[in-house]
N, C-alpha and C positions, 0 to 999 in steps of 0.2 A: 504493500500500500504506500511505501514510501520509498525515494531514493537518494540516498545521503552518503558521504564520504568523509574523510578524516582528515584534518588538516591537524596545523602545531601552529600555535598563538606562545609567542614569547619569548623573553631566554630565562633558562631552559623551555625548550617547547613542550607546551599544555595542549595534548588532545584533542582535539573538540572536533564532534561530531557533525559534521553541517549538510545544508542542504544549497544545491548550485540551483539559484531562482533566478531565471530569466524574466518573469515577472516582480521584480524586486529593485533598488538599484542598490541597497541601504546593506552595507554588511553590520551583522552585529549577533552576539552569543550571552549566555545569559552567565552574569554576574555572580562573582561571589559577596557581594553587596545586596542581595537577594533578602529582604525584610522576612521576619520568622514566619509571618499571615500565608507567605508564599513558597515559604520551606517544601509544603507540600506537594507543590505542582515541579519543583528542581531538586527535589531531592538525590531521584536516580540520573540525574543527567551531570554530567561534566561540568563545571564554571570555571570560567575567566577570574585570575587574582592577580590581579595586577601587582601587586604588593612583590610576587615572587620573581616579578620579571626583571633583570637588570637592565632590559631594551624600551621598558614603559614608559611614553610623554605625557603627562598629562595636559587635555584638552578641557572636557568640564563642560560642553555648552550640552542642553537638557534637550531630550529626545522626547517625543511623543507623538504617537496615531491613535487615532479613536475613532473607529469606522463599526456603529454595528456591535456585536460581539469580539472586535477582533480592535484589542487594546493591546498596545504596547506601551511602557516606560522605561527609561533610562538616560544614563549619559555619554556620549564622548571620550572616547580616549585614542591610546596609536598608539600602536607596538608594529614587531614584525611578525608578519603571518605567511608562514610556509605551508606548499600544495607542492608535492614531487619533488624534483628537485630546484622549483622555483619560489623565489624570498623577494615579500616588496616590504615595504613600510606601508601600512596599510589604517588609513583613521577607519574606527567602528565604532558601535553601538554595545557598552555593555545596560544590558540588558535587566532590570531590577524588578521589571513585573510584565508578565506573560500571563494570556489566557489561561484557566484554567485546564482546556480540553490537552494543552501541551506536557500534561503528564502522560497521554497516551502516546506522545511521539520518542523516537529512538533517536531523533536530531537534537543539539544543545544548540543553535545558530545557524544562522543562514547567510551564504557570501553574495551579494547582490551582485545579478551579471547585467543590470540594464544599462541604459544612457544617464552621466550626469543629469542632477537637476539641482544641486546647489554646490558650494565650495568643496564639497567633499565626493574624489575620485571617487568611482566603484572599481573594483578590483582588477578586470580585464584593465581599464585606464591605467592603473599603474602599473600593471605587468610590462603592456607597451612602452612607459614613461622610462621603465624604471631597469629594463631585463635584454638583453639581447634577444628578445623575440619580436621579432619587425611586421609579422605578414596580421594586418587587423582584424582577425576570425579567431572567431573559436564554433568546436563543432562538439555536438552533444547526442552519443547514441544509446538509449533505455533500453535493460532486455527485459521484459516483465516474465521471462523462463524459470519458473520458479525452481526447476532442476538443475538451472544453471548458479555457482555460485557468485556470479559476478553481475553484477545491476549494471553494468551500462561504461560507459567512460565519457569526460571531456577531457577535449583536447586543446591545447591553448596554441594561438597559430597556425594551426593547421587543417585540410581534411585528411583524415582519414577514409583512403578508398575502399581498405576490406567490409567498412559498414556501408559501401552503396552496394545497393544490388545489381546484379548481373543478366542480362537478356540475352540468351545467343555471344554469350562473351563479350557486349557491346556492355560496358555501365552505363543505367539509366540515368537518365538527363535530369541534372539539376532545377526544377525551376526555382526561379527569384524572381522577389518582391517587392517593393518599397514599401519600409517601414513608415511607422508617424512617432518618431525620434522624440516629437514635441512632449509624448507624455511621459514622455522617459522607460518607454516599454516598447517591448518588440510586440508592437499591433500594427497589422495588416488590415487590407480589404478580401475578405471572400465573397465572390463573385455570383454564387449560389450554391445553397444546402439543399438537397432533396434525396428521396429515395425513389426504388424504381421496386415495383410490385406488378409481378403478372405483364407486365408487359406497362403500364400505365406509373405517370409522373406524380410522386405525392413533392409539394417544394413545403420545406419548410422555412426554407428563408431566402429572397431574392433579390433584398431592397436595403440597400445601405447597410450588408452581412458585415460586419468587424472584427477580426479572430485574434486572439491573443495567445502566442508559446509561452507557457506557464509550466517551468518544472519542478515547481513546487509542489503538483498536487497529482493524482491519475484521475482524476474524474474530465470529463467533458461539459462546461457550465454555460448555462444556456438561461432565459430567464422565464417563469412558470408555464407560459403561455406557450413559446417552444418546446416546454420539457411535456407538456401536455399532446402536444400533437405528437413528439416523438415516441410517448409512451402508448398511445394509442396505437400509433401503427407495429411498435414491440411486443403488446399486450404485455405490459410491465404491470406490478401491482406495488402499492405503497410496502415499504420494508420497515426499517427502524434507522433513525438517525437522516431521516432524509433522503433514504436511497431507495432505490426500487429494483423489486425481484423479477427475473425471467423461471418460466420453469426450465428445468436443468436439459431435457431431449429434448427443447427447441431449438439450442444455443445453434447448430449448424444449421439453422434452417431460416434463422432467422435474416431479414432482409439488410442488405449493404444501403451503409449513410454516405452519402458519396458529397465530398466538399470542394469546390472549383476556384482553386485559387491562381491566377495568374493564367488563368485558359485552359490548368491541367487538372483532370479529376483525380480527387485523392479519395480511395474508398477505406471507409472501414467493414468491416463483417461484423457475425457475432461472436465469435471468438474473439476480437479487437477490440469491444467496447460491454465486455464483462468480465466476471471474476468470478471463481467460486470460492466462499467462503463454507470452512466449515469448522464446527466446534462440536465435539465426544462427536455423537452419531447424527448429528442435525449437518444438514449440507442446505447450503441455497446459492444461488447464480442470481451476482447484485449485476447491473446496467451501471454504467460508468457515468450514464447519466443525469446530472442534478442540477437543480436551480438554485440562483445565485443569489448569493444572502446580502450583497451591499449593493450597493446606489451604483460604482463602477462596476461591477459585473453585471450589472442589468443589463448595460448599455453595448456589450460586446461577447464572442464564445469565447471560451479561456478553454484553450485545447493544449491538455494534461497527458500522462502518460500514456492513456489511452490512447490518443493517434501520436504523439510524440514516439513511441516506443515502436510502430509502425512505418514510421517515416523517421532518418536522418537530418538532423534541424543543423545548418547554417547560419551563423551570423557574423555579418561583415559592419565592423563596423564606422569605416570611415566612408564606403559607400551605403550607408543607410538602407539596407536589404536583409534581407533573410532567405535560406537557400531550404529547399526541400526536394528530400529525393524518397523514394522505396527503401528501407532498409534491410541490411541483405544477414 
């Protein structure tokens, strides 16, 4: 349900578990300045101490979001933060209060991969600023194979060819995009959503479609009214926590969501845009499917693992595009 990796915050390097959000720009992890009221919800995860680092600056200006259920607080700070074998000076977000639901998450922090939007780089920005890594891409491949032990990679710099897929030995073609850089997120224009049944066109969306790479999340977010037409044509039924169930022997049968971004259709199945969850002997097959809890996700799809993990994601970003291909 979730895709995260490990980085080191500090000297000595401190652990921390993070999640790479291209819908984010804001890096930041949760504090050892963490008030007792909140003990609870950071108890099992890693924190940020500054105190232990000999590489800490202190910065000090007060953070906060408050969008909905999805509160964040803290402060400012800069150390160094190492990913592989690359080390920038990186200002971040320690984090002093976190939603509660972030007990259920395996991430301590998250490294913002969007576009600046105030005085404070996001992480890709300094790698370039700071790294002999020149070429302005980074590429991000999910495997949601739950057999496999390995989630996924980015790569900084670079594509990676062995994650495009292959047709007749020909790699399939990249399309690209232009982004709207202006919100500091990698949102696009999709061109049209629909499914095709029996031969016959259902659209679910044809009229100023907005699509957001978000790998933050694996759900596909859509706002009631969409999630309603596409659960209609799934025969999805209301689950627990928001999500909705398919029954389990329809999964291969059920019909392809096909998304036209840039002229090229991108299909999901039903195997691409569900899951099966199970707990002791109870199994159920959730739809990746849900509706959007803020004011910005109303207004645009936020496509999550779910077709992230299906498609190869590209981003460039001194040309202000995003690249999608088949993932192989």
């Amino acid at each position: 349900m979730e895709f995260y990796s490990e980085i080191k915050i500090g000297n000595p390097g401190k652990p921390i578990r993070v999640i790479f959000d291209t819908a984010w720009s804001t890096t930041w992890m949760m504090s050892n300045d963490c008030p007792i009221k909140k003990l609870v919800v950071v108890r099992f995860h890693n924190k940020y101490n500054h105190q232990h680092s000999s590489t800490y600056v202190k910065d000090g200006r007060p953070f906060n979001v408050n969008e909905g259920t999805y509160n964040l607080t803290g402060y400012y700070s800069r150390d160094a933060l190492k990913m592989g074998h690359t080390t920038v000076n990186q200002t971040f977000v320690e984090m002093t209060s976190v939603p509660y639901w972030y007990i259920f998450t395996k991430a301590d922090g998250v490294v913002g991969l969007g576009f600046p939007q105030n005085d404070v780089n996001p992480f890709f920005q300094n790698v370039l600023n700071q790294t002999n890594i020149t070429k302005p891409v980074f590429s991000i491949f999910l495997n949601r194979d739950k057999s496999s032990p390995k989630g996924g990679s980015i790569i900084l710099g670079a594509i990676d060819k062995k994650h495009i897929h292959v047709t007749n030995t020909i790699p399939d073609r990249i399309t690209y995009v232009p982004v709207n850089s202006a919100t500091a997120l990698w949102e696009f224009s999709i061109d049209k959503i629909f499914f095709e049944i029996n031969h016959k066109i259902f659209t679910i969306c044809d009229n100023e479609c907005t699509g957001l790479a978000d790998t933050s999340t694996n759900s596909v977010i859509t706002s009631q009214n969409m999630l309603s037409m596409i659960n209609e044509q799934i025969s999805a039924k209301p689950f627990y926590f928001g999500k909705y169930q398919v029954e389990c022997d329809t999964i291969n049968k059920l019909p392809a969501l096909t998304f036209v971004i840039g002229g090229t259709m991108f299909n999901l199945t039903g195997p691409d845009y569900t899951q099966q969850l199970s707990v002791g002997p109870f199994t159920a097959c959730i739809s990746a499917f849900t509706a959007a809890t803020t004011v910005s996700e109303q207004k645009r799809w936020v496509l999550g693992g779910a077709f992230l993990a299906r498609y190869y994601s590209i981003y460039d970003i001194v040309n202000k595009r995003m690249g999608l291909v088949r993932a192989a």
